[in-house]
BAFI-3210 file (N, C-alpha, C; in Angstrom, 3 decimals, decimal comma, padded with zeros to 6 digits):
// residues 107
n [1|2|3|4|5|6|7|8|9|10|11|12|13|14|15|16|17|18|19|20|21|22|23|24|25|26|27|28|29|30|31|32|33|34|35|36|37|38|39|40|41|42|43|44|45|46|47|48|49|50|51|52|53|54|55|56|57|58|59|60|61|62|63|64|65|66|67|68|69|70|71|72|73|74|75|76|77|78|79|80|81|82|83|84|85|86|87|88|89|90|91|92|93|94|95|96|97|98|99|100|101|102|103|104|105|106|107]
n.u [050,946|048,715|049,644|051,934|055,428|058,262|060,096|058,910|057,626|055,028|052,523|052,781|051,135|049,842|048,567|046,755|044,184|043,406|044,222|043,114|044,285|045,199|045,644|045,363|045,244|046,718|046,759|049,835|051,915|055,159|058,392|057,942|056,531|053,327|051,950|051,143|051,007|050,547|048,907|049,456|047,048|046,270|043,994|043,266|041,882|041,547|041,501|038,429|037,143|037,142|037,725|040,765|042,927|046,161|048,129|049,415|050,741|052,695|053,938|055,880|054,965|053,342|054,808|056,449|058,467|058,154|055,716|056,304|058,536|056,706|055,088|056,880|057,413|055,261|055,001|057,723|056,730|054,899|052,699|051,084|050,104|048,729|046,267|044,843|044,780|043,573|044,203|043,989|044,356|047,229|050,260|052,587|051,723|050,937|053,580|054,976|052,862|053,251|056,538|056,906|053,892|053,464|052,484|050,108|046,274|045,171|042,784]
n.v [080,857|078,064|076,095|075,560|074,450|076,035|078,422|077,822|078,694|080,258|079,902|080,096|082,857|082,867|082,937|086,432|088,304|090,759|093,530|095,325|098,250|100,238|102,988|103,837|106,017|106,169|106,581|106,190|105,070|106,136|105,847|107,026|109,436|110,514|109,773|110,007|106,967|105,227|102,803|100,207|097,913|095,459|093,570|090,700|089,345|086,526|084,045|082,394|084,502|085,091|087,282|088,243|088,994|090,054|091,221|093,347|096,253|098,384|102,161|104,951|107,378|107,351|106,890|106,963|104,760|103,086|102,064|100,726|099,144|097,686|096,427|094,740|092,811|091,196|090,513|088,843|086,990|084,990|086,374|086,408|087,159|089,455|091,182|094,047|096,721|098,476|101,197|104,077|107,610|108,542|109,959|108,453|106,230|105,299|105,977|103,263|101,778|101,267|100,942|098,437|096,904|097,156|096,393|096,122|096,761|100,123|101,206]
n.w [141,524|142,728|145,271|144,039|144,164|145,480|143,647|141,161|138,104|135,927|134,021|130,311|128,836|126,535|123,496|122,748|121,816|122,029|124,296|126,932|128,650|131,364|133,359|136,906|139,208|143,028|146,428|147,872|150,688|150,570|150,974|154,029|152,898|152,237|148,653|145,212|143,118|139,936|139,222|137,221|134,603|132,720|130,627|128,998|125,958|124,864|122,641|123,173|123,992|126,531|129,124|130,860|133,960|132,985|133,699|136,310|137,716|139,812|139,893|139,831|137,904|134,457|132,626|129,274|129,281|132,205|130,832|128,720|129,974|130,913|129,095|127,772|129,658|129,950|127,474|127,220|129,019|127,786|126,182|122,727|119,841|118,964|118,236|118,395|120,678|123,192|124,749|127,034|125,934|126,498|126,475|127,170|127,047|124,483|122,503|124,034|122,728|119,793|119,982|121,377|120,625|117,859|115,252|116,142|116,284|116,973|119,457]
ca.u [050,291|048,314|050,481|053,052|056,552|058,907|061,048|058,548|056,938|054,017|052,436|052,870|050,252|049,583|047,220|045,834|044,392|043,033|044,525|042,825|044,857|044,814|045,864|044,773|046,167|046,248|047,595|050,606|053,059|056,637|059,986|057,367|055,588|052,121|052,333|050,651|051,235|050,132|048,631|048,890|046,473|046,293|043,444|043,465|040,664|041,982|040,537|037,677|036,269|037,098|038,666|041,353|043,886|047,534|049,193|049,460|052,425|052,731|054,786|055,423|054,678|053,020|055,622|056,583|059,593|057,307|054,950|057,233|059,191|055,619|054,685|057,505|057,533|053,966|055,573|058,584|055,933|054,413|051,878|051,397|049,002|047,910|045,856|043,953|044,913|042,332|044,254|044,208|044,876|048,008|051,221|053,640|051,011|050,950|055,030|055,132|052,074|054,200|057,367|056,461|052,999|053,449|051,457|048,416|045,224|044,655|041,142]
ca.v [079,619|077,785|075,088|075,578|074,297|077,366|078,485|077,502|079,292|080,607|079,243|080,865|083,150|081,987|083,757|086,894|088,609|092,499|093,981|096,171|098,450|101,346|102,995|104,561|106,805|105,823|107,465|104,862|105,429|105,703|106,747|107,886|110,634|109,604|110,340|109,395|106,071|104,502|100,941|099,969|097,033|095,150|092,943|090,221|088,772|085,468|082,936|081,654|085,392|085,479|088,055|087,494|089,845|090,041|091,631|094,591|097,227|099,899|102,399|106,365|107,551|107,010|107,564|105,623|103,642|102,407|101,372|099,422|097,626|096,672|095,382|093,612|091,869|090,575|089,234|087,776|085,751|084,696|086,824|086,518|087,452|090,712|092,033|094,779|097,419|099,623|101,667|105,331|108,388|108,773|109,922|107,185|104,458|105,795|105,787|102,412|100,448|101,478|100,507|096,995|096,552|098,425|095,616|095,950|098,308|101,181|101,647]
ca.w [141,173|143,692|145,401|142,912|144,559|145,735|142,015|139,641|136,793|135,582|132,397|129,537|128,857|125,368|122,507|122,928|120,674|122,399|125,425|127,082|129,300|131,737|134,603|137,681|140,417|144,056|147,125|148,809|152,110|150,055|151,925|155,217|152,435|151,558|147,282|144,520|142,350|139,262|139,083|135,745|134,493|131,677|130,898|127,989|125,778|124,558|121,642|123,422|124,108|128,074|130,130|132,128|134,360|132,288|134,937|137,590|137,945|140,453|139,250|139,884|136,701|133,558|130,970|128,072|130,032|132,735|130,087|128,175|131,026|131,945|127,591|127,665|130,872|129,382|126,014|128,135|129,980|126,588|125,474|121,224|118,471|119,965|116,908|118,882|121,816|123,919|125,652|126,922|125,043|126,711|124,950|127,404|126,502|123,068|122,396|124,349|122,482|118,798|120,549|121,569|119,994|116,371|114,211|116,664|116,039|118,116|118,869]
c.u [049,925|048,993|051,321|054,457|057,215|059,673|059,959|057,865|056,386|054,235|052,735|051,540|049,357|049,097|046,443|045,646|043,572|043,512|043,926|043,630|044,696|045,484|045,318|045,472|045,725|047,386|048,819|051,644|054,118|057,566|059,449|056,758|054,533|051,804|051,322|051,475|050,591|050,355|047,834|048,349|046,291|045,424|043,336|042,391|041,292|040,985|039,074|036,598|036,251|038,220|039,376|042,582|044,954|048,798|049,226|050,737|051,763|054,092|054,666|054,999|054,136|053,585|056,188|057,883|058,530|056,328|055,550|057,895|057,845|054,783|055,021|057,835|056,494|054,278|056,512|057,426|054,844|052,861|052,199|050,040|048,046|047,814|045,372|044,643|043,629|042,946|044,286|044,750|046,186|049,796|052,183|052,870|051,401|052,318|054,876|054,499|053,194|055,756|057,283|055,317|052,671|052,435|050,208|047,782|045,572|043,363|041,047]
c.v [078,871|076,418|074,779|075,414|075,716|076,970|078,171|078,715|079,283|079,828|080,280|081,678|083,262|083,850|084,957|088,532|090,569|092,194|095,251|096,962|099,909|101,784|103,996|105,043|106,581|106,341|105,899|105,716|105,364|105,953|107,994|108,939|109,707|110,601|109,424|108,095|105,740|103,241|100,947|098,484|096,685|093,776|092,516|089,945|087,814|084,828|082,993|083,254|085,811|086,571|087,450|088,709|089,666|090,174|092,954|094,901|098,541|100,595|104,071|107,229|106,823|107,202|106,358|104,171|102,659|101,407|100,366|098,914|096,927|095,979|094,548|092,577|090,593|090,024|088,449|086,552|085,024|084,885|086,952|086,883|088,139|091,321|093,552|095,542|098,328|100,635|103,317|106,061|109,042|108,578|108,956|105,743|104,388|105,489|104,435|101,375|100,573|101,266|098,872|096,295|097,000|097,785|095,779|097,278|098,636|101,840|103,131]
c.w [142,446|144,036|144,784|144,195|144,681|144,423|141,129|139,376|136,527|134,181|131,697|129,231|127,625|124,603|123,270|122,223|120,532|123,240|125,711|128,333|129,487|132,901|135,264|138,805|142,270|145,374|147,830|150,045|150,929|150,605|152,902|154,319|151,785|149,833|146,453|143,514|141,198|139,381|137,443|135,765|133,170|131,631|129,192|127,398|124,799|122,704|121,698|124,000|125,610|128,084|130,836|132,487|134,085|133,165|135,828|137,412|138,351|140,339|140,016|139,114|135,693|132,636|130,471|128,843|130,871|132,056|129,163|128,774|130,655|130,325|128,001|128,510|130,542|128,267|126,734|128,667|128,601|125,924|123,966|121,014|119,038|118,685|117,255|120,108|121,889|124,599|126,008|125,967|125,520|126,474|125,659|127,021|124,816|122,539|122,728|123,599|120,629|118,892|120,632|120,886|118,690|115,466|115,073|116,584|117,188|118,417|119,709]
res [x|x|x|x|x|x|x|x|x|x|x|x|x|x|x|x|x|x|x|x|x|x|x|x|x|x|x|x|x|x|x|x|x|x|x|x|x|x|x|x|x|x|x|x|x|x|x|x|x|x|x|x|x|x|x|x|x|x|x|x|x|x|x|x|x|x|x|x|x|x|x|x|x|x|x|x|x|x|x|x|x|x|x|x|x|x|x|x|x|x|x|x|x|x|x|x|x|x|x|x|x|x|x|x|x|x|x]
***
């Protein structure tokens, strides 16, 4: 948050009612071996019809754990009334969005 005091807290991230989400593979330095990562992304579409970035997670894998720390980190911070998901055809997204997101479509 911009000029936000050291300790404080993000807003809540209210209403939202598709997520679209994905990830992509990118080379990083880790323990001196240069390896691949996933940067997962998750992008919202609110009430009012805007986009907006949910959150980022770099991760080593794409499997269902990773993907559900990284739901529920996004409901913790107060994401609701997620009618809609977009995301890959992939079976840790897949497990994870029926895990945490079970009432929302799957397009």
């Amino acid at each position: 948050m911009k000029n936000s005091p050291p300790g404080a807290t993000a807003p809540p991230l209210g209403q939202t009612k598709c997520l679209i989400w994905d990830a992509r593979y990118e080379k990083v330095r880790y323990d001196r071996v240069v390896r691949d990562v996933a940067v997962f992304s998750v992008i919202g579409v609110g009430l009012g019809e805007r986009r907006h970035v949910l959150g980022l997670s770099v991760t080593l894998s794409e499997t269902e754990a990773h993907w559900r720390a990284f739901l529920e980190s996004l409901l913790a911070h107060g994401i609701h009334g997620t009618t809609f998901v977009v995301p890959d055809d992939h079976t840790g997204m897949k497990a994870a969005r029926r895990a945490v997101l079970g009432a929302a479509t799957w397009q």
